[in-house]
N, C-alpha and C positions, 0 to 999 in steps of 0.2 A: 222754188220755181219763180221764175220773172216772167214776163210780156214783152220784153225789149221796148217798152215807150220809156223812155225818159220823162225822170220828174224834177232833175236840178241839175246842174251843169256846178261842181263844184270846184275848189281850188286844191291845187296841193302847199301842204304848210311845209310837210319835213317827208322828208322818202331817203332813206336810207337802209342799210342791209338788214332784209328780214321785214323790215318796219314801213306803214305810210300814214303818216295824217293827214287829214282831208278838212278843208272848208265846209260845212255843209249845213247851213241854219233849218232849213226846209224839210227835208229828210228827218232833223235830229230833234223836233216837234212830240215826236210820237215815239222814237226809239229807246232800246232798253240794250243791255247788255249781252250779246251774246247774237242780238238780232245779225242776219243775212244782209247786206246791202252789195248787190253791182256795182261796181267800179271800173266802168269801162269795159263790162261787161264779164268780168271776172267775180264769183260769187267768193265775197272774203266775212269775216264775220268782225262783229264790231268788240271788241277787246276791252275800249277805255273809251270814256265821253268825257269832255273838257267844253265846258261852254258852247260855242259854236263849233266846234269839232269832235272830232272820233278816227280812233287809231284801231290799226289791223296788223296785225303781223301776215307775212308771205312765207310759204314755204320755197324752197330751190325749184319744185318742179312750175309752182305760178310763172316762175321768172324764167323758164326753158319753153313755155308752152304761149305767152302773151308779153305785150309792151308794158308790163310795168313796172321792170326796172330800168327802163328808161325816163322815165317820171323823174320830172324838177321840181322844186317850190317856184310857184308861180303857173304851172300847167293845169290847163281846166280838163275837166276829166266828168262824165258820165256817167250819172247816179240814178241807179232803181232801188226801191224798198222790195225785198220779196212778197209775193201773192198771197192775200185769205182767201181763204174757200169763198167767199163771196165776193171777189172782185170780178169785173168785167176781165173777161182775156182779147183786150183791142189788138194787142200785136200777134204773137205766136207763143209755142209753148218754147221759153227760154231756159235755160238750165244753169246757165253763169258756170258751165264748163267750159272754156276758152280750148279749142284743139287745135289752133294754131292760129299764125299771124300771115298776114299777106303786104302787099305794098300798095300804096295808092300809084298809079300811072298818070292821072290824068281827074282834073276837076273842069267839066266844060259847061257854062251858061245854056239852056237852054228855054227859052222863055222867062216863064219864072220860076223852073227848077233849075235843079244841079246836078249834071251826070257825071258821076265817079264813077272811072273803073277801077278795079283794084286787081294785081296780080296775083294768084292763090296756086298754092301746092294742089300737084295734081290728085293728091288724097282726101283734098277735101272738095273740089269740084267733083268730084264722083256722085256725092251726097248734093249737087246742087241744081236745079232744072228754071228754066226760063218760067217766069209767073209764080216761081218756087218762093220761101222765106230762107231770109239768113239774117245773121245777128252780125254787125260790124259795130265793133267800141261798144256794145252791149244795144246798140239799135236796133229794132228790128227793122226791116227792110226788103223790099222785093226784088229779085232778078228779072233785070228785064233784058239782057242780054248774055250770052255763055258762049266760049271757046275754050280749045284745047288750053288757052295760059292763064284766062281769067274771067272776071264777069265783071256786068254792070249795073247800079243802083239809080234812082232819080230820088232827087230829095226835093221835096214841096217843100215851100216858105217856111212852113211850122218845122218842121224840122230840120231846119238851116239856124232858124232863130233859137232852138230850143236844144240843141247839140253839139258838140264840139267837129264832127263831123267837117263843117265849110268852113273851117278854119285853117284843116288839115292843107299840105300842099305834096306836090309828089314827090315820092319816096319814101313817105312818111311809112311807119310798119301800124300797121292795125291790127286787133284781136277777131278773129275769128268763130263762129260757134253756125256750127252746119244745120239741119231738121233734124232731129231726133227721130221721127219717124220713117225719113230715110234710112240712116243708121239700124233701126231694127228691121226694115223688110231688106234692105241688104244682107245683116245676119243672118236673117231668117231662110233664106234664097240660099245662100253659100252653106249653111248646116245642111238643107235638102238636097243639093247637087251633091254634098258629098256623103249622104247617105245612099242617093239612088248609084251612084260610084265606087263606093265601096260595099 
């Protein structure tokens, strides 16, 4: 389980099929083999440690369901350690299950945040409500705006400076991860409708 706060903004060294290395000194302090780390908000597990880095392998469905096999060497990418039972949960409950990607539309100044819309599959706005959480590139994030094509985020300073996020420009595809506790009182609802129905 993650928080979607980010805690390093790493580099890619090698991304190729199946495989990614990652930059990551900050993170790689404390890790061990086998650990969870977010990547963009994709939960991958840590394979090999080299110095300043660590390698994962991808399955086919990671690269059908998130952006990262669009990943270059040189692309900075979105790093969480997963949760201990005693950590603070600042963000939301994150799961580093990426359920689909969306597009960014639009990065607009506003004061001294940054209002991204992003365009999202009508299957995952279901799951999504105004003042609601959602996870983008493994962030977590508030909805402050929703329609039928997409929704929108503001980013304070700290997470401008502290994410790969305001660097994005439009078009860009972003990874996706909706509330999880929507998803189950949704299930929950559609199991009862079709019990009182059938």
């Amino acid at each position: 389980m993650f928080t979607g706060i980010i805690e390093e903004v790493g580099e890619v060294v090698e991304a190729g099929e199946g495989t990614l290395r990652i930059r990551a000194p900050l993170i790689l302090q404390d890790a061990k083999l086998g650990d969870s780390i977010a990547i963009n908000g994709v939960d991958l597990t840590v394979a090999e440690i080299a110095g300043d880095t660590f390698f994962a392998n991808l399955m086919p469905e990671t690269y059908r369901r998130s952006n990262l096999g669009e990943l270059r060497p040189g692309d900075r990418v979105n790093l969480e350690r997963s949760c201990r039972p005693t950590d603070r949960l600042s963000g939301h409950i994150v799961r580093g299950v990426v359920e689909g990607t969306g597009t960014i539309e639009s990065l607009v100044p506003e004061g001294d945040a940054i209002i991204v819309r992003v365009r999202a599959p009508r299957e995952l706005l279901r799951y999504m409500v105004v003042k609601g959480p959602v996870c983008i590139d493994g962030i977590s994030l508030t909805i402050i705006a929703k329609d039928a094509e997409g929704f929108a985020v503001s980013l304070v300073q700290y997470t401008q400076e502290h994410t790969n996020l305001a660097g994005r420009k439009p078009g860009d595809r972003v990874n996706l991860e909706t509330d999880i506790l929507a998803r189950y009182i949704d299930t929950l609802l559609e199991a009862r409708a079709k019990e009182a129905g059938g």
